[in-house]
C-alpha positions in Angstrom: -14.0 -69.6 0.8 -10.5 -70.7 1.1 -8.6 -67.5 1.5 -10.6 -67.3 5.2 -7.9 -70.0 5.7 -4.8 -67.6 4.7 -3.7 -66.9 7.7 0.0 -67.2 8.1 2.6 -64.3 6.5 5.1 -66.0 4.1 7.7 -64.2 2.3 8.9 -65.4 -1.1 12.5 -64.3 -2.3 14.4 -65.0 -5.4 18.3 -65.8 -5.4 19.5 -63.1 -8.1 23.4 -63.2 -9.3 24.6 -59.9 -8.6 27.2 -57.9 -11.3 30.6 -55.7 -10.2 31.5 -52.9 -12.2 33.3 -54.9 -14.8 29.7 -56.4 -15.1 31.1 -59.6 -14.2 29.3 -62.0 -11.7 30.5 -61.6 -8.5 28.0 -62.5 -5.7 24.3 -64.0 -5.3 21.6 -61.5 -3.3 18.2 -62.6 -1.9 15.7 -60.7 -3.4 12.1 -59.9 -2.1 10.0 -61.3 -4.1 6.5 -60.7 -2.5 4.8 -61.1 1.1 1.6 -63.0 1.3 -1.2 -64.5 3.3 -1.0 -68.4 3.2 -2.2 -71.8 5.2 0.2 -73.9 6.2 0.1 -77.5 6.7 2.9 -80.1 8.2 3.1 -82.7 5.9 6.1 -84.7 7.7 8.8 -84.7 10.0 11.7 -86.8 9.8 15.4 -87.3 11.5 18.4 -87.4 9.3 21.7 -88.4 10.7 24.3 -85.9 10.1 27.4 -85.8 10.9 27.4 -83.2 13.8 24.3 -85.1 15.2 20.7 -85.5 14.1 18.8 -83.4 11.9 15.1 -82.4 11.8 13.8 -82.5 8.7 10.5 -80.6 7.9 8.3 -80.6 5.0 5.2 -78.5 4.6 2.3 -77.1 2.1 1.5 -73.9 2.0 -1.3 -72.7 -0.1 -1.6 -69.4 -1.2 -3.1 -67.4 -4.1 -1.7 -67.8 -7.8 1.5 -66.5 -8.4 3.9 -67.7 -11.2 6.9 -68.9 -9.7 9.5 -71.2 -10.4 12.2 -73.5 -8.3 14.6 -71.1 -8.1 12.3 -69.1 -5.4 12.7 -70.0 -1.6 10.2 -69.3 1.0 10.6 -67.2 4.7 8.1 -68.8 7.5 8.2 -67.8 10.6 11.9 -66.5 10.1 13.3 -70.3 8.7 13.5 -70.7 5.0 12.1 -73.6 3.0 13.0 -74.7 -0.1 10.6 -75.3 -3.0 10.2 -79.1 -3.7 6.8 -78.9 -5.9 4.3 -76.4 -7.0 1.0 -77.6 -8.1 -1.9 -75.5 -9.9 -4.5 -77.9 -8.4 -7.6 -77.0 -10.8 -5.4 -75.3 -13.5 -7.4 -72.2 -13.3 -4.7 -70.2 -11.9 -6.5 -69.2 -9.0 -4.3 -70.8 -5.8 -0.9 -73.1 -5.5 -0.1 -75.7 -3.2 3.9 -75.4 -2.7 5.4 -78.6 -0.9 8.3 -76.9 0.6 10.9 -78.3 3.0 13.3 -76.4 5.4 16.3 -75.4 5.1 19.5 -75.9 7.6 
């Protein structure tokens, strides 16, 4: 059974815009979205050349039980955040996601 293999905590936040009292928009909040059990898998590492130096470049898949979500989400591993690159429904039953995620700088 593959939630056996959940076995890393991920958190997944939303960016919302926040409103002032004129109910204008006036700064952007991280929301909780949800903590959950996941596997996690490196998919690659790579260097990028910056210009303060290199860069590590992660990518991973996490795996996790169905949960509609979009690319506006981010993800909180291990206290780094990754960004969302792909979300796959792999038997379109809406049982589990894969998420190809990359980290953030």
């Amino acid at each position: 059974m593959k939630v056996n293999n959940f076995k890393h905590r991920i958190k997944i936040y939303k960016k919302e815009q926040g409103k002032n009292e004129f109910l204008e928009d006036d700064f952007t909040q991280d929301l909780l979205f949800k903590e959950v059990y996941a596997s996690c898998k490196n998919l690659s590492m790579e260097n990028k050349d910056l210009n303060d130096g290199l860069s590590l470049i992660a990518t991973h898949e996490f795996e996790l039980r169905f949960l509609e979500l979009d690319f506006s989400y981010f993800l909180v591993f291990r206290d780094e955040k990754y960004e969302i690159l792909g979300i796959q429904d792999e038997s379109q039953n809406k049982q589990f996601l894969k998420i190809k995620a990359r980290k953030l700088q």
